[in-house]
C-alpha positions in Angstrom: 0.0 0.0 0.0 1.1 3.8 -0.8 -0.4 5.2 2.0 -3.0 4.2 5.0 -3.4 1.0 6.7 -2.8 -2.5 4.7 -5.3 -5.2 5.3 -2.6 -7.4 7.1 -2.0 -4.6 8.8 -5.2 -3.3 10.2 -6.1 -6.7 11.4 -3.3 -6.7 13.7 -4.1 -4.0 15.4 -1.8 -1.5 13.7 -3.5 2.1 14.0 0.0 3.3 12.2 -0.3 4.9 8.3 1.4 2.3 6.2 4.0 3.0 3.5 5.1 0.8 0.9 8.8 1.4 -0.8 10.9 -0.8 -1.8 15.0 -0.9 -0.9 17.3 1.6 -2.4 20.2 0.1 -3.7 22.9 1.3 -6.5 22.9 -0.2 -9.9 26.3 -0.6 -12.1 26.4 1.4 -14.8 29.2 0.8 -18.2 32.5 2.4 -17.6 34.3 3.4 -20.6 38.0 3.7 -21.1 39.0 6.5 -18.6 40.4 9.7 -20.0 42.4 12.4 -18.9 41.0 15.3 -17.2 42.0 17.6 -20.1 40.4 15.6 -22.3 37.6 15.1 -20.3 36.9 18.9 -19.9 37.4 19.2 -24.2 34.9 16.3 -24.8 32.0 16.4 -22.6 30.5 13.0 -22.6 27.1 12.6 -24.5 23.8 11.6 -22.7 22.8 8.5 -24.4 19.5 8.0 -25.1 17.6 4.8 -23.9 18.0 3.2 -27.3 21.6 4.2 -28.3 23.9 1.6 -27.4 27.1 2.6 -24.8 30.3 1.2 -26.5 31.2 -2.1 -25.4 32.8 -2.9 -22.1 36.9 -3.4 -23.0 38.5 -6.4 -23.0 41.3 -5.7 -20.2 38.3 -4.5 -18.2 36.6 -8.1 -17.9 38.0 -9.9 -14.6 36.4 -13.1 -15.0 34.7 -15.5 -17.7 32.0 -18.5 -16.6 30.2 -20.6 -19.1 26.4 -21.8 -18.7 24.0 -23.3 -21.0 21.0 -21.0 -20.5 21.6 -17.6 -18.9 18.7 -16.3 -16.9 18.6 -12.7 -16.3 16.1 -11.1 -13.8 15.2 -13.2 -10.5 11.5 -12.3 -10.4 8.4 -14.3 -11.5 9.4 -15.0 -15.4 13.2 -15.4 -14.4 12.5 -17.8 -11.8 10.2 -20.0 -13.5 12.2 -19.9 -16.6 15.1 -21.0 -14.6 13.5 -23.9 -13.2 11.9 -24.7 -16.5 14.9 -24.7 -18.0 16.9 -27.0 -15.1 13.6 -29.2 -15.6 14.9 -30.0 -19.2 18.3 -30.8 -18.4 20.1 -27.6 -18.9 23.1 -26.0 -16.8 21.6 -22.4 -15.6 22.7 -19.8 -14.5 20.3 -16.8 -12.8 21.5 -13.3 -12.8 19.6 -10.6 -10.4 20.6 -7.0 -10.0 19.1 -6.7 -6.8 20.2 -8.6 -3.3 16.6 -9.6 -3.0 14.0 -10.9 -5.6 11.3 -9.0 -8.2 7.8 -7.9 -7.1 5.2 -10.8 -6.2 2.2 -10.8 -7.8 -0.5 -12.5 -6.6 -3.5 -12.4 -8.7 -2.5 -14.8 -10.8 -4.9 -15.1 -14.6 -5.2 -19.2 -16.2 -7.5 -20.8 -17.7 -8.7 -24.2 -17.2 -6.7 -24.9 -14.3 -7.3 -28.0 -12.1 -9.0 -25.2 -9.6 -11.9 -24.0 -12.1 -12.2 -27.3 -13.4 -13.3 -28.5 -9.7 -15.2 -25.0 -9.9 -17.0 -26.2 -12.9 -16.0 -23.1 -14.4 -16.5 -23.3 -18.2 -16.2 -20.8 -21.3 -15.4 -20.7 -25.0 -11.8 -20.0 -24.7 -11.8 -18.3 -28.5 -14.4 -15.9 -27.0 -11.9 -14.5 -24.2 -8.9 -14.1 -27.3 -11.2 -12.4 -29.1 -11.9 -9.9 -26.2 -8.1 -9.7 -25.9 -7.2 -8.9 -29.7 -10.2 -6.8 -29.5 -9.0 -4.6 -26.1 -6.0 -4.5 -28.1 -7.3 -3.2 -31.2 -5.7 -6.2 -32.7 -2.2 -4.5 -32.2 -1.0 -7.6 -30.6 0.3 -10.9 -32.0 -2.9 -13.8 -31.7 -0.7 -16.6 -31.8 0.6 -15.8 -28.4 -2.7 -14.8 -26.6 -3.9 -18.2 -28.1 -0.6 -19.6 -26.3 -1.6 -18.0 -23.3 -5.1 -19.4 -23.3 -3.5 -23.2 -23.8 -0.8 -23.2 -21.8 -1.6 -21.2 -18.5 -3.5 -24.2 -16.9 -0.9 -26.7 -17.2 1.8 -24.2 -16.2 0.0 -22.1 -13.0 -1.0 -26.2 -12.3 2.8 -26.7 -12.1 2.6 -24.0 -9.7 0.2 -25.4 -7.5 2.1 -28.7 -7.5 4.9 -27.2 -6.5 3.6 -25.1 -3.8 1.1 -28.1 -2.6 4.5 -30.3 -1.7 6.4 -26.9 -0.2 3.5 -25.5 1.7 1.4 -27.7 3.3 -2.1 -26.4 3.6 -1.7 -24.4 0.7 -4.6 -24.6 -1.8 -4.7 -22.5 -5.4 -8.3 -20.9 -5.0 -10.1 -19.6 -7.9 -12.5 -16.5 -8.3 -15.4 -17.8 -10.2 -17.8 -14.9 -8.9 -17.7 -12.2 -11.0 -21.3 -11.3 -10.9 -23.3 -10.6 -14.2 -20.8 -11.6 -16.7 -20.1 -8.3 -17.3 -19.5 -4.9 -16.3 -21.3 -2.1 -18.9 -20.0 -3.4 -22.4 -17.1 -5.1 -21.0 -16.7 -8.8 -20.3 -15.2 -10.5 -17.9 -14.1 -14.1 -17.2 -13.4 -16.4 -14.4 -9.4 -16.3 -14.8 -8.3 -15.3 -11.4 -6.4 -17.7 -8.8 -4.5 -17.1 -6.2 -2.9 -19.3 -3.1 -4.2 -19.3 0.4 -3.8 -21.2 3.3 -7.3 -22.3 4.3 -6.2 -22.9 7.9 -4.8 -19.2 8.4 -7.0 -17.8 5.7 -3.3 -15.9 4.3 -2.5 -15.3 1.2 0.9 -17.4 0.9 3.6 -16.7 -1.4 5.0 -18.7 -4.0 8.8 -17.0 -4.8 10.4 -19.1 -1.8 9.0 -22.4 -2.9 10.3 -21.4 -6.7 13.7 -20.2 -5.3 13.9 -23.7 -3.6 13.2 -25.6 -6.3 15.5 -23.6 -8.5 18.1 -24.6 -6.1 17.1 -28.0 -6.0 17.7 -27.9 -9.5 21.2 -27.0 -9.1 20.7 -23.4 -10.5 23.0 -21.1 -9.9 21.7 -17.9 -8.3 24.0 -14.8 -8.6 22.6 -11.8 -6.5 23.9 -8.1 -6.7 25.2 -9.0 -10.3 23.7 -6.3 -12.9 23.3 -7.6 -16.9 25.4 -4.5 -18.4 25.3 -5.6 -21.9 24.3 -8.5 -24.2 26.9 -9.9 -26.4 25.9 -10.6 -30.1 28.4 -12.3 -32.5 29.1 -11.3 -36.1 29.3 -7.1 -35.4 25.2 -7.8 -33.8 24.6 -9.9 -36.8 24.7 -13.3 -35.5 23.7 -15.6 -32.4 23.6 -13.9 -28.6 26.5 -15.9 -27.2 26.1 -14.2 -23.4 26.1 -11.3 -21.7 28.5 -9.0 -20.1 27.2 -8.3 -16.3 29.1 -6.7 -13.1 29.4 -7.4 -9.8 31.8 -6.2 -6.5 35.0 -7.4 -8.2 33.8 -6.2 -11.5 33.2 -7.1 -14.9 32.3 -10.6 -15.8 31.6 -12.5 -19.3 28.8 -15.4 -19.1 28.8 -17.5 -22.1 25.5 -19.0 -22.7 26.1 -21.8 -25.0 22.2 -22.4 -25.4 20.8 -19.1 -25.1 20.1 -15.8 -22.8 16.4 -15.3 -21.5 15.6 -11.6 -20.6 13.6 -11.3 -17.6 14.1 -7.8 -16.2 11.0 -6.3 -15.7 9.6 -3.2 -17.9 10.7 0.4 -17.4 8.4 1.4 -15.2 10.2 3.3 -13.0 12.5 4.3 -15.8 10.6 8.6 -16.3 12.6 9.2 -19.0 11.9 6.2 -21.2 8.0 6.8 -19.9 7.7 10.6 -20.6 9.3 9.8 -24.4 7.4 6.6 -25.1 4.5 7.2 -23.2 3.6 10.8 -22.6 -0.5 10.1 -21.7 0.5 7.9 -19.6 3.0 10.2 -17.7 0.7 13.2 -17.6 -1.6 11.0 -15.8 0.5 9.5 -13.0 0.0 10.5 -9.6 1.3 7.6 -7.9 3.4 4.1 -8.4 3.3 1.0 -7.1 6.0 -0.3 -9.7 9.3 -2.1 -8.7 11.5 0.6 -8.2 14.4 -0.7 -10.5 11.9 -1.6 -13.5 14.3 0.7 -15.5 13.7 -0.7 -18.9 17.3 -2.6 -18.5 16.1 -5.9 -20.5 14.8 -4.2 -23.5 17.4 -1.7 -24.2 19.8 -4.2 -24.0 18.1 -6.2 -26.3 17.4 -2.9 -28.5 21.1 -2.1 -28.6 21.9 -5.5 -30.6 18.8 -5.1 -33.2 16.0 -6.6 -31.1 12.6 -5.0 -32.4 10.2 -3.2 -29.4 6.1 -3.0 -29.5 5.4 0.2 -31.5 2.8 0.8 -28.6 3.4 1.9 -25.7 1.2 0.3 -22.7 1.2 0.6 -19.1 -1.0 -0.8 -16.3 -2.5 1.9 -15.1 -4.9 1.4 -11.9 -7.2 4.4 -10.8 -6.5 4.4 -7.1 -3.6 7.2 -6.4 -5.1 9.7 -4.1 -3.7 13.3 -3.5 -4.9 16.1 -1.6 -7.4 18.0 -2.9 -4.2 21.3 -3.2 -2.0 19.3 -5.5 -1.6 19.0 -9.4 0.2 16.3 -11.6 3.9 17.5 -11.0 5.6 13.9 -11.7 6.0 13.5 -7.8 4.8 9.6 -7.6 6.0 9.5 -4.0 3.5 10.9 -2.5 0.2 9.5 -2.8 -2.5 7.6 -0.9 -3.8 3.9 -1.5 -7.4 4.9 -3.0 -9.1 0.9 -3.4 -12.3 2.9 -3.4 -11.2 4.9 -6.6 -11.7 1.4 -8.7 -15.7 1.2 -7.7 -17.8 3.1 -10.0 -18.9 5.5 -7.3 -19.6 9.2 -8.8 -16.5 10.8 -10.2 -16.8 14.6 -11.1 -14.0 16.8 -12.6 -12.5 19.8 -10.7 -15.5 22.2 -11.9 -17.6 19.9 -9.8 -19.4 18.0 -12.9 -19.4 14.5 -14.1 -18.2 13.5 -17.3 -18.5 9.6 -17.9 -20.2 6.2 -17.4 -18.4 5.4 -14.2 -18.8 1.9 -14.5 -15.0 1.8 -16.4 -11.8 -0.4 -16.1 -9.6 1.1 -14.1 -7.3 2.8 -17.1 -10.9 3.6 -18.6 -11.6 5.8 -16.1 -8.5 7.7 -16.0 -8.4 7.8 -20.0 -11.2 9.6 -19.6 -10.5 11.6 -16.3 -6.6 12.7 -18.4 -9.0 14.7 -20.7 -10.6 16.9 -18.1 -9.2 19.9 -16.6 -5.8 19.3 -14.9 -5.9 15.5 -15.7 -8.1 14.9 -12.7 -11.2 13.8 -10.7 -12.6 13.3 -7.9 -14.2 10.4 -6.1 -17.5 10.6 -4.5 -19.2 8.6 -1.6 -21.1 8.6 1.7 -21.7 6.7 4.5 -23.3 3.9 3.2 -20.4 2.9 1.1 -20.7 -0.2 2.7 -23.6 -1.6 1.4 -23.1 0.4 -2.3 -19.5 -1.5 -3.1 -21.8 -4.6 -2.4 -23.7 -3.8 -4.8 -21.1 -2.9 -7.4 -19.7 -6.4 -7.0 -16.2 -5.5 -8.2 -13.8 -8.3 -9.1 -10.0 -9.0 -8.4 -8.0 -6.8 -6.6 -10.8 -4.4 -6.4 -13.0 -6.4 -4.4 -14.0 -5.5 -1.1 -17.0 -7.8 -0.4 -16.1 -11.6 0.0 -16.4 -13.2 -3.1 -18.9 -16.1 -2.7 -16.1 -18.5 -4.5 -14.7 -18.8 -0.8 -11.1 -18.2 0.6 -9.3 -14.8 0.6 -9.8 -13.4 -2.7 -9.7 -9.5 -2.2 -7.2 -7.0 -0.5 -9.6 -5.6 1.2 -12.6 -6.9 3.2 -15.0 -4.2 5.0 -13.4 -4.0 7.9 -10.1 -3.2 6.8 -11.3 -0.7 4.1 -12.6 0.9 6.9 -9.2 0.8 8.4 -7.6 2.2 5.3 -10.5 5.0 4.8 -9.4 6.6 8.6 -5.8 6.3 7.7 -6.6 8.1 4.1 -8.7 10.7 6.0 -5.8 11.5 8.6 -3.2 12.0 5.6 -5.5 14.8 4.0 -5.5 12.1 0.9 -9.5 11.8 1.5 -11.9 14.6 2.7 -14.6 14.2 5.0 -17.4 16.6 5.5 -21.1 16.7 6.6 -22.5 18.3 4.1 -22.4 18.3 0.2 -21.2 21.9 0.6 -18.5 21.5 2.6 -17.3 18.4 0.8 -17.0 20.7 -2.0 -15.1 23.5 -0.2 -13.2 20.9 1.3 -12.1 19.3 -2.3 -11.7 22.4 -3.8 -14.3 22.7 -6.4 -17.1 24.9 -6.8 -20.1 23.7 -4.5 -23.0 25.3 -6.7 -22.1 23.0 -9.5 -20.9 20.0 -7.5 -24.6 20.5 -5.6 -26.3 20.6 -8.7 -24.7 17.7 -10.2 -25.3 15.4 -6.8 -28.2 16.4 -7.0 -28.9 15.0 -10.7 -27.3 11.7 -10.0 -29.5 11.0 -7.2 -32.4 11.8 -9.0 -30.9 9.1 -11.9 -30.3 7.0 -9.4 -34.1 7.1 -7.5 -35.7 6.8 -11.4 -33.4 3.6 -12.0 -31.7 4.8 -15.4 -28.8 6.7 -16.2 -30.3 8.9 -18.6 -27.0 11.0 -18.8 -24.4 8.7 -19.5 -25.8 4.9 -19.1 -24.3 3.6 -16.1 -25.9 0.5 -15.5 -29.2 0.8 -12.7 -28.0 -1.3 -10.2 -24.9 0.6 -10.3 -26.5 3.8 -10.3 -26.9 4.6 -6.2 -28.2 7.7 -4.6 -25.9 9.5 -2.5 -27.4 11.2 0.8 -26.1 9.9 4.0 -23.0 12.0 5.7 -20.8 12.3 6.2 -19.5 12.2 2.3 -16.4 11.4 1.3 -14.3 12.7 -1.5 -10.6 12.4 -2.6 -9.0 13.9 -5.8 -7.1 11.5 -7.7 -5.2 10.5 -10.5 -3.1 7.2 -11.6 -1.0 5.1 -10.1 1.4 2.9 -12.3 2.3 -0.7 -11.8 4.0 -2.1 -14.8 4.6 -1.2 -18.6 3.4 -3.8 -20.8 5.3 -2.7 -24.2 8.8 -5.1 -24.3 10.4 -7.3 -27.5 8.9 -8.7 -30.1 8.9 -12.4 -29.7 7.8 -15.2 -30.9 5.3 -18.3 -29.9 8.8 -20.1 -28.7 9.9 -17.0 -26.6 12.9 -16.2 -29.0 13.1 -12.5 -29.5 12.4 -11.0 -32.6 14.8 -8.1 -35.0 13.5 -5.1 -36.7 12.7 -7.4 -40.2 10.8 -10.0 -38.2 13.0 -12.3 -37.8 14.8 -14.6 -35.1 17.6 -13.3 -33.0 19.4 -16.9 -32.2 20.2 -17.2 -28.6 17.9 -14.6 -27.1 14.9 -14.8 -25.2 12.8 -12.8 -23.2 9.6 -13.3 -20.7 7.4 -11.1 -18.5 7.6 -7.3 -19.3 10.4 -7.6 -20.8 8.7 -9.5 -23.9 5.9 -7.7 -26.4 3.2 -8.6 -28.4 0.3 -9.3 -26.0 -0.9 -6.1 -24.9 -1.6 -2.6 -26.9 -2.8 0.5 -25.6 -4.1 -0.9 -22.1 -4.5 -3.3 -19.7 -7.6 -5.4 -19.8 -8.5 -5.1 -15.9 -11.4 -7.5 -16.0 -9.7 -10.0 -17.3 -8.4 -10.2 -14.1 -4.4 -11.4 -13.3 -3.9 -12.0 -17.1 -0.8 -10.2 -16.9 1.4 -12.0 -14.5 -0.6 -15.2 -15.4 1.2 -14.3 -18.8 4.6 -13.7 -17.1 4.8 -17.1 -15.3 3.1 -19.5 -18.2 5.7 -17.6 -20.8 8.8 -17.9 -18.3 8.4 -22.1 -18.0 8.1 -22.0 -21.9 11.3 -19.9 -22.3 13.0 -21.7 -20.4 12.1 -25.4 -22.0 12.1 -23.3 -25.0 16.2 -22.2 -24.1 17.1 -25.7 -22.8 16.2 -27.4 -26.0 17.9 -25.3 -28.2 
């Protein structure tokens, strides 16, 4: 969480604001031949840009050579299943991480046809959810590997479960199959979402430790605090990747991968200036992040640098729960923000002139798409005191949920008590206001309160005649509000991942600029392209890092065999 009080948290009695933030560390950076001073002073150095390669590390500078087979590089979900796929098959491995300590967890975890929804009886025409997928991509993205997706996620997150069934005992891989109506407006949504809980403690459990084990069981060997500084590409970046150059405390070290390299590093989240250039909607939006804090795009300009071809559109998860107070713009701070779950329920959401603009009833990017069009690229979120019983109503899915899904086991972040929990923290921050009356909210949230009145006012008489007649939110979605004390909160994005990496194909084997195969490299996870444009399809819930683990265990069997 960003700011208030985490679920885990709240129900142990903490009564402290929570803030999430991951370790700062130092990453290496390429040294080049040193120069003199004089010459140092006559020839500034020039500021590469992301996709301009640095020369290559010297020879007398390398201090060490090991060989591998298959040369893992990024230690978080898709490196670490990779690596084990890739020991599975056989293969000497070999797994670099930048970092002391492993990638982000995710935990909503998208797959279809898993041993869990078949036991759920969950059923649906797999071609009808990659359609939906081409289709949220405006058919920017590559079919054969949605299609793969589809296939293969069962047998892999089933893997998983396996795996984490024999480490963890008690540890059962739960499925959301509640997701109310089928859809949510004109979008559809699909039973995809898993994730593992102990039904004794009712925790979520993690599975990195139980992949790390097994990795080691597999005689993998893990290489912490050792940045990838450059790939290495025979024939003048003509030919096969044969390694990569990476750096640790004693320095510079060569890793021939006689098989191949698999790029696992994570997008470039938390990289602003590849994000402002590639993405600039995106940017203007952010308010907040929730990304991995060295998500710096290192994977894919590596892979640029010898030829690799990128997405031509950029895409970033985007959710619509960054909350800042009601005095404060867009101004690229993302460090200061507060943990709005309440900003992804289609509550009323008016601009800063106090008027509403859109169905609310919106994926979470949806809703800030639209919201980046009004007036300072914000909104506000409105509710009052019977939010309780009105996100019950909404029946929100996935990470958005609130009330208990009726598929059993813990499958929200949030139940009621501890949104309540996280509303008071919010509310002592100055991220949400709190006031008695309409008017005050409004003075409060800095808006004007004649035309915030007036446009309360309309919704709740919407809401009493049962249709939306302004913008055709769905009735049952369309709830009066006139019980104080109200709440609102201005708000804009917060980022998680960017979804835009290599082009690659069905086999994981990255792709050049003329379509075809760069031998020796591949990539998994963020770092890889083709299955995403534009946006992120929310409702389709945990797609994304389903994606990143199914596609790791194929790269590396995919690696191994070569």
């Amino acid at each position: 969480m960003k700011k208030g009080i985490s679920r885990r948290d709240f129900l142990k009695g903490s009564a402290a604001v929570a803030a999430a933030g991951l370790l700062g560390a130092c990453t290496a950076s390429s040294e080049s031949t040193q120069q003199s001073e004089t010459e140092q002073q006559e020839q500034p150095s020039k500021t590469l840009k992301w996709n301009e390669a640095p020369e290559k590390i010297a020879e007398d500078q390398i201090t060490k050579t090991l060989d591998t087979e298959v040369l893992v590089i990024g230690a978080g979900g898709a490196g670490l299943m990779a690596a084990a796929g890739a020991a599975e098959e056989g293969a000497k491995v070999t797994l670099l991480e930048a970092l002391m300590f492993n990638g982000t967890e995710r935990h909503w975890i998208g797959a279809v046809n898993t041993k869990s929804a078949q036991a759920a009886n969950v059923n649906f025409d797999k071609k009808e959810l990659v359609e939906e997928l081409m289709r949220y991509a405006s058919c920017r993205a590559d079919q054969k590997l949605i299609q793969l997706w589809a296939d293969e996620s069962g047998s892999a997150i089933d893997w998983l479960a396996d795996l984490m069934a024999e480490k963890v005992p008690g540890t059962k891989l739960h499925m959301e199959w509640d997701i109310g109506q089928g859809s949510h407006g004109s979008y559809k949504i699909f039973p995809t979402m898993h994730n593992f809980q102990n039904d004794e403690t009712k925790e979520t459990v993690d599975y990195f430790p139980s992949l790390i084990e097994r990795c080691k069981e597999l005689g993998v060997e893990m290489m912490y605090e050792t940045p990838m500084v450059q790939l290495e590409r025979a024939d003048n970046n003509t030919g096969r990747v044969t390694g990569a150059i990476a750096k640790n405390a004693d320095g510079y070290i060569r890793i021939n991968a006689s098989k191949g390299v698999i790029l696992c590093t994570g997008g470039y989240s938390a990289n602003k200036e590849m994000m402002e250039e590639l993405n600039p909607t995106a940017y203007k939006s952010i308010a907040g992040t929730d990304s991995h804090s060295f998500n710096k795009g290192d994977g894919i300009k590596a892979a640029v640098w010898v030829g690799a071809a990128k997405d031509d559109d950029a895409t970033c998860m985007l959710f619509d729960r960054a909350a800042i107070q009601p005095d404060r713009f867009i101004d690229g701070n993302w460090d200061d923000s507060g943990y709005l779950i309440f900003g992804s329920h289609p509550f009323l959401k008016v601009n800063l002139k106090g008027e509403r603009f859109v169905n609310e009833s919106l994926p979470y990017d949806f809703m800030l798409h639209a919201g980046s069009l009004q007036p300072k690229r914000l909104y506000n979120t409105i509710f009052d005191a019977n939010w309780h019983q009105h996100v019950t109503q909404m029946h929100q899915i996935g990470c958005a949920r609130i009330e208990p899904s009726e598929s059993g086991g813990l499958l929200q972040i949030f139940d009621h008590e501890s949104a309540e929990g996280l509303l008071q923290g919010l509310i002592a921050g100055g991220y949400i206001q709190q006031a008695d009356t309409l008017e005050e909210l409004a003075e409060k949230l800095n808006i004007p309160a004649e035309q915030f009145v007036a446009t309360v006012n309309r919704y709740n008489e919407l809401a009493a005649k049962g249709s939306d007649d302004d913008f055709g939110k769905e009735g049952y979605r369309m709830i009066a509000l006139d019980t104080a004390p109200f709440y609102g909160a201005r708000q804009g994005a917060t980022i998680l991942c960017t979804l835009d990496g290599l082009r690659i194909n069905t086999d994981m084997q990255v792709l050049d600029t003329d379509g075809e195969v760069i031998e020796g490299l591949y990539a998994a996870g963020n770092d890889s392209g083709g299955f995403f444009a534009h946006n992120y399809p929310e409702y389709i819930v945990g797609v994304a890092i389903g994606r990143t683990l199914t596609f790791g265990r194929i790269a590396g069997k995919s690696a191994a065999k070569a």
